[in-house]
N, C-alpha and C positions, 0 to 999 in steps of 0.2 A: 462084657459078654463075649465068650469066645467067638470066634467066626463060626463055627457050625454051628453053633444054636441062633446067630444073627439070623431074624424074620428077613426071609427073600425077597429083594426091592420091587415092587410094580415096575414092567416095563414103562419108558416113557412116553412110548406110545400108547397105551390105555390110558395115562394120566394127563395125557392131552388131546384125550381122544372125546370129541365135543358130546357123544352119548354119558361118558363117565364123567365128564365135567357136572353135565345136568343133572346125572341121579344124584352125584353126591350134594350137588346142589338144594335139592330139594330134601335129600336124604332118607330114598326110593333103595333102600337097603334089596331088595327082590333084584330091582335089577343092577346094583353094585356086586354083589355074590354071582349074580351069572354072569355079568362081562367080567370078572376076577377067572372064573372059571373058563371061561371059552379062550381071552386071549392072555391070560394068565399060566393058566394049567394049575389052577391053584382049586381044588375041588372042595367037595362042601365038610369032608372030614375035614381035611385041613383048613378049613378056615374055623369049625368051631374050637379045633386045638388052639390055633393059633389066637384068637379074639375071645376065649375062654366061653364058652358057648356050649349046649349041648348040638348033638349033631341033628337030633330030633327039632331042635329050637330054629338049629339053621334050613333043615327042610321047608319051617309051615313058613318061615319069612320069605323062602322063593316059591313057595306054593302059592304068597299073595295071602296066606291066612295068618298072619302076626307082623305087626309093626311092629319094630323097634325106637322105643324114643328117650329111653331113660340116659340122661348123660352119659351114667358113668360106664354105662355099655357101647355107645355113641363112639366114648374115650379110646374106652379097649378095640373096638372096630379100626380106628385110625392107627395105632399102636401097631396094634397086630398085623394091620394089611399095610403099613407104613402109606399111610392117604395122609400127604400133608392137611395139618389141619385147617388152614384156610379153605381149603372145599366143602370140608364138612359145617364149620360158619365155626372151627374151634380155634382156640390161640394154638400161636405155633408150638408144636410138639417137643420136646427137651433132644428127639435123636434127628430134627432136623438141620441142625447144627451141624456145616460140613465138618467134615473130618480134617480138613487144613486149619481149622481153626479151634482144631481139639489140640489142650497143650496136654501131652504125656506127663509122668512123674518127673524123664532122666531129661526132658528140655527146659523142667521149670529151673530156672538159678536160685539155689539156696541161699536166703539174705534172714539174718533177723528178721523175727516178726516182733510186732510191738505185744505188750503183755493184753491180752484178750483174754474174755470171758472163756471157758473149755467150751469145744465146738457141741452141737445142739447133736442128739443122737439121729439117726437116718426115722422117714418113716415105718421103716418094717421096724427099729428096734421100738418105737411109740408102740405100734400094731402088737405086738408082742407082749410088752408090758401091760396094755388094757385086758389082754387076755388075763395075764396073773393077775390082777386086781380088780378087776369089776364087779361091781355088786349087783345084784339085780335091782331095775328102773321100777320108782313108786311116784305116784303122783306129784312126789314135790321134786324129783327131778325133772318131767316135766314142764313142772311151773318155773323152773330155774331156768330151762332153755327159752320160755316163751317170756320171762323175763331180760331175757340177753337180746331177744327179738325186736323187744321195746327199747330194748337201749342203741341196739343197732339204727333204728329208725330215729329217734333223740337227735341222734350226734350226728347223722345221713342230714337230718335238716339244718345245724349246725354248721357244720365244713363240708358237704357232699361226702360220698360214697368212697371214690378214689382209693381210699389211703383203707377205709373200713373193706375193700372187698376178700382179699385174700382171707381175714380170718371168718368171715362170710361163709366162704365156700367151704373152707376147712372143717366149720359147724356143719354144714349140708353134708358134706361127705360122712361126718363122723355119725350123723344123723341115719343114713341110708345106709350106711355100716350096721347097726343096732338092728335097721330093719330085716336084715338079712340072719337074726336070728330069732328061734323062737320067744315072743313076749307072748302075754297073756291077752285078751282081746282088747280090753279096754288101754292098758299102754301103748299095745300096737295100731291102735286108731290115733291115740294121740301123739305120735312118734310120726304117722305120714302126714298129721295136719301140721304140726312143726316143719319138718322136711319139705311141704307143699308151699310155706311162708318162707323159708331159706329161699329157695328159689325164687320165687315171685320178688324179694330184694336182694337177691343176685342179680335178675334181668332186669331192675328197676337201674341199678346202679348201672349195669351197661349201657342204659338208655338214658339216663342223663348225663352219660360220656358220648352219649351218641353212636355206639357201636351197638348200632340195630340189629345186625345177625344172631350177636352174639344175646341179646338182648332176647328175642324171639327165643332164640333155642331154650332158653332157662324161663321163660312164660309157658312155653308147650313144655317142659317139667313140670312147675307147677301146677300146671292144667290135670296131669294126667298123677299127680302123687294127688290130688284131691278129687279124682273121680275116683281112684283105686275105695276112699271110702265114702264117695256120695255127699262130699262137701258140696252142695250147689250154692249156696250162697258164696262160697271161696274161689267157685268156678266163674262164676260170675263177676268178682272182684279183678279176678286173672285177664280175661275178656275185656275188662272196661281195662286195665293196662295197654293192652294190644289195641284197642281203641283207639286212647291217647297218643300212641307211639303212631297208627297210622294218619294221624293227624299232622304229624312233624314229619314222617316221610313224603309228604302230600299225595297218599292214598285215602282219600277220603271217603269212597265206595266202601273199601277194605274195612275203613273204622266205622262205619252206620253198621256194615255187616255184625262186626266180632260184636260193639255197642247192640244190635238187637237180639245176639245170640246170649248176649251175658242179661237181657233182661229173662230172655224163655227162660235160662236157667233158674235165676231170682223167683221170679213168681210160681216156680216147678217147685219150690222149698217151702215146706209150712213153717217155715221159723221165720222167714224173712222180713227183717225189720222194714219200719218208713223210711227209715233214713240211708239205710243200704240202697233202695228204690228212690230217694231223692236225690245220690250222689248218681245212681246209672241214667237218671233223666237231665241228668248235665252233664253228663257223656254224651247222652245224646244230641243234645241241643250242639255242643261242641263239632258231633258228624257232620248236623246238618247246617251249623253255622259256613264250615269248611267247606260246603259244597257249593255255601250261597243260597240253601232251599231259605226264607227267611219266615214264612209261615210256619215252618215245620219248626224253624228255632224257638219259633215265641212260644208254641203251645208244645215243646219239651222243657223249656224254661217254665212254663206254668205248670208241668207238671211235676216237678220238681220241684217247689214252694209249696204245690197244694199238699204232697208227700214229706216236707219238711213242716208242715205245721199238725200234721197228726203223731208228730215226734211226742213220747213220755219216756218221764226220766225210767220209769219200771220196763224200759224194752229191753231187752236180751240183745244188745247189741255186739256184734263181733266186736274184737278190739282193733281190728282194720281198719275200719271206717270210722271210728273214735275224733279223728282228726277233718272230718266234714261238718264242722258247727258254725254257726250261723254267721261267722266273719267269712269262710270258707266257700258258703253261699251265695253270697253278696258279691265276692270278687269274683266268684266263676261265672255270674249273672253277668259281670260286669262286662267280663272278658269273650264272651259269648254274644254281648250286641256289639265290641268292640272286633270283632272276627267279622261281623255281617258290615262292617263299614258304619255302625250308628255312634259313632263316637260321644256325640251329645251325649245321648243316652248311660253310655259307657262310663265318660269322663269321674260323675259323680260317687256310682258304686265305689268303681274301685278304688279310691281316693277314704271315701268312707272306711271301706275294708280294712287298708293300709295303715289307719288313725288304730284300729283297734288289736290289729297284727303282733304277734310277740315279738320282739326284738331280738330273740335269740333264732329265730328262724331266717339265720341269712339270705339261703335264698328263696325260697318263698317270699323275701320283702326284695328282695334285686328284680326278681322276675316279675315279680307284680307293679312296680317302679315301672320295670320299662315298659308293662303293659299302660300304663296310666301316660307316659310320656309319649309314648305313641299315639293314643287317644289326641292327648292336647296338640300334637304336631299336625292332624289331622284336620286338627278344626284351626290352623293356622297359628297356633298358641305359641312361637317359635322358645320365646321368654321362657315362658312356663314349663314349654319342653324340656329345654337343655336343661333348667335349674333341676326339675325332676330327677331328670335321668343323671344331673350330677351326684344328686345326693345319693341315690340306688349304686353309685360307685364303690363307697366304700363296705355295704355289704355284700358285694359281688366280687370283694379282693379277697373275703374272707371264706369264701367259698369253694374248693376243687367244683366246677362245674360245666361242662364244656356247653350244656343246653345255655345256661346264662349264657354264656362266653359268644354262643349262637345270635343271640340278642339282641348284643353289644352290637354284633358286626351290623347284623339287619337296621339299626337304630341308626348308626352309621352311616350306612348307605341311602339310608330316610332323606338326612341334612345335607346330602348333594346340593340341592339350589342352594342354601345356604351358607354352603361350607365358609364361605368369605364372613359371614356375622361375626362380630364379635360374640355373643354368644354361643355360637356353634367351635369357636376357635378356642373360647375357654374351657368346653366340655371335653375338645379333644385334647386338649395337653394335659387337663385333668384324668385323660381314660388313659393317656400313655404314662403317665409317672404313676396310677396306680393298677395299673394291669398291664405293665410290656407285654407278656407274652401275647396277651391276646390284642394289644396295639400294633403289635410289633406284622399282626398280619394284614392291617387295614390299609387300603391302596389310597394314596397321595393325592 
């Protein structure tokens, strides 16, 4: 990009200025556009030019009357106003690459290359080419994308996400692309429920990487690609996500909250299956396990059975929740009197669970393993523990997953008193020759 058309850098004083820290933190666009303007000089024409925006768009956003939340605008914000993206909760941006370690054409050294495949064309020449070729969207395109959906999620439970995110997003994008032209109504409804699922396993995969920011921002996408058509059950689905996740930030307020927000939704839907409502009353039971309410566990855990047992095969179930049947039940029962400290209790389910568990779902059996070993270590089982949590090893090598990986260490730090056991000494030389990396961080 020449230097005159290069976007004018934010002083560094606004970008460490603790007001512009916060908004971009929250992502309070109203007042990022007026501290751009006041100690910027960068005014509201110029910022819709610049972040590609209408200038009308950027008024009602400092007027306080339009939020901005859709990524890919989010993107163009950061681009445009050069906001690294770690303020915004985005991965680092491609121009924030200093310049000392931009190599020019005349300092690369010209050396044979080995014989490679021909280089992959840029995205604007893809961009370009979908324009000559595209056909108009029928339903069974569609069903091709919400089949690639199903297959994403397959292989996510398989090897974690890691490795499947980038063409993840690249669906999402290509997704939100389409939206932005006229379809007919009923494609264009099924085009933002696809696009509304991209998302929600884009921020699922952040979040069993444990990159919670990033994780959020792509749930509040989803959130808002399935209000755009009134998906409440999908709203709901999104919310029990945010739920989960504020469970593992040890926000437990936060996740009863999002947990009873995604029930209003649920029951605000006349389609709303049992079993949609039996997996959100084990969200709930999970809020109020976390918080320690233990009343309130038991009778969201009862309700959640009593809603799983008015399950028929003839419901209209989303394909989301698909994967909440009755082994799925059982363990999160388990794992919800195992939160409250009732280990007894616990021990059994989820041991049951585990007997009936697919084998192909690595971690779902890692994680549920070390839910089960922890149980037993609980109730003193030290034997029982370690052998447990050895065998939970080897599908937890076969997994990208940094929430297992989390686990490991907790499970870890458990066998303190015992670390001297011969048992406890077998399991760790077992977790270091098959998981270095995440051995490799456990303290001595």
């Amino acid at each position: 990009m020449p230097d005159a058309d290069r976007p004018q850098e934010l002083p560094a004083r606004l970008l460490t200025d603790p007001e512009m820290i916060d908004a971009c933190r929250v992502r309070d666009f109203a007042r990022v556009f007026r501290l751009v303007k006041i100690k910027a000089g960068i005014y509201p024409s110029m910022i819709a030019r610049r972040c590609e925006l209408t200038p009308s768009r950027v008024g009602e956003v400092i007027a306080g009357q339009r939020q901005l939340q859709h990524m890919d605008v989010i993107e163009r914000i950061a681009d445009g106003l050069r906001i690294p993206g770690h303020m915004l909760g985005l991965a680092r941006r491609v121009w924030e690459t200093p310049q000392a370690l931009v190599v020019t054409e005349r300092e690369v050294v010209q050396e044979p290359e080995p014989q490679t495949p021909a280089a992959l064309p840029g995205p604007d020449v893809d961009s370009i080419l979908a324009l000559a070729t595209r056909t108009s969207l029928n339903a069974a395109t569609l069903e091709a994308f919400r089949s690639s959906i199903e297959d994403y999620w397959r292989r996510d439970d398989q090897h974690g996400g890691e490795a499947l995110r980038p063409a993840i997003v690249g669906q999402l994008r290509h997704v939100v692309g389409l939206l932005k032209e006229n379809q007919p109504p009923s494609i264009e409804n099924g085009l933002y429920g696809i696009a509304a699922e991209l998302a929600r396993l884009t921020g699922w995969t952040y979040f069993d990487a444990r990159q919670y920011n990033q994780a959020r921002a792509y749930f509040t996408e989803a959130l808002q690609l399935a209000k755009e058509i009134d998906d409440r059950q999908f709203m709901a689905n999104v919310l029990a996500c945010m739920s989960l996740q504020g469970t593992y930030q040890d926000k437990p307020a936060d996740s009863l909250a999002f947990v009873t927000a995604a029930q209003d939704q649920a029951r605000s839907a006349v389609d709303t299956t049992p079993r949609v409502l039996s997996m959100l009353s084990m969200r709930e039971a999970f809020a109020h396990a976390t918080l320690g309410n233990r009343d309130s566990t038991h009778r969201a855990i009862g309700e959640a059975h009593r809603h799983f047992e008015l399950i028929r095969v003839s419901d209209p179930d989303p394909s989301w929740v698909s994967y909440f049947d009755e082994t799925k039940l059982i363990v999160d029962t388990g794992i919800a009197h195992g939160r409250l400290g009732e280990a007894a209790t616990a021990e059994p389910l989820i041991a049951d669970a585990l007997r009936r568990e697919a084998r192909t779902n690595h971690r779902g059996r890692a994680f549920h393993s070390f839910w089960l070993a922890r149980t037993q270590l609980d109730q003193g089982k030290l034997d029982q523990a370690c052998d447990t949590a050895t065998q939970a090893l080897e599908p937890a090598s076969a997994v990208a997953s940094e929430r297992v990986s989390g686990h490991l260490r907790e499970f870890y730090d458990q066998l303190a008193p015992h670390r001297q056991e011969p048992v406890a000494l077998a399991f760790e030389a077992r977790l270091r020759a098959l998981l270095p990396p995440v051995s490799g961080s456990l303290r001595p």
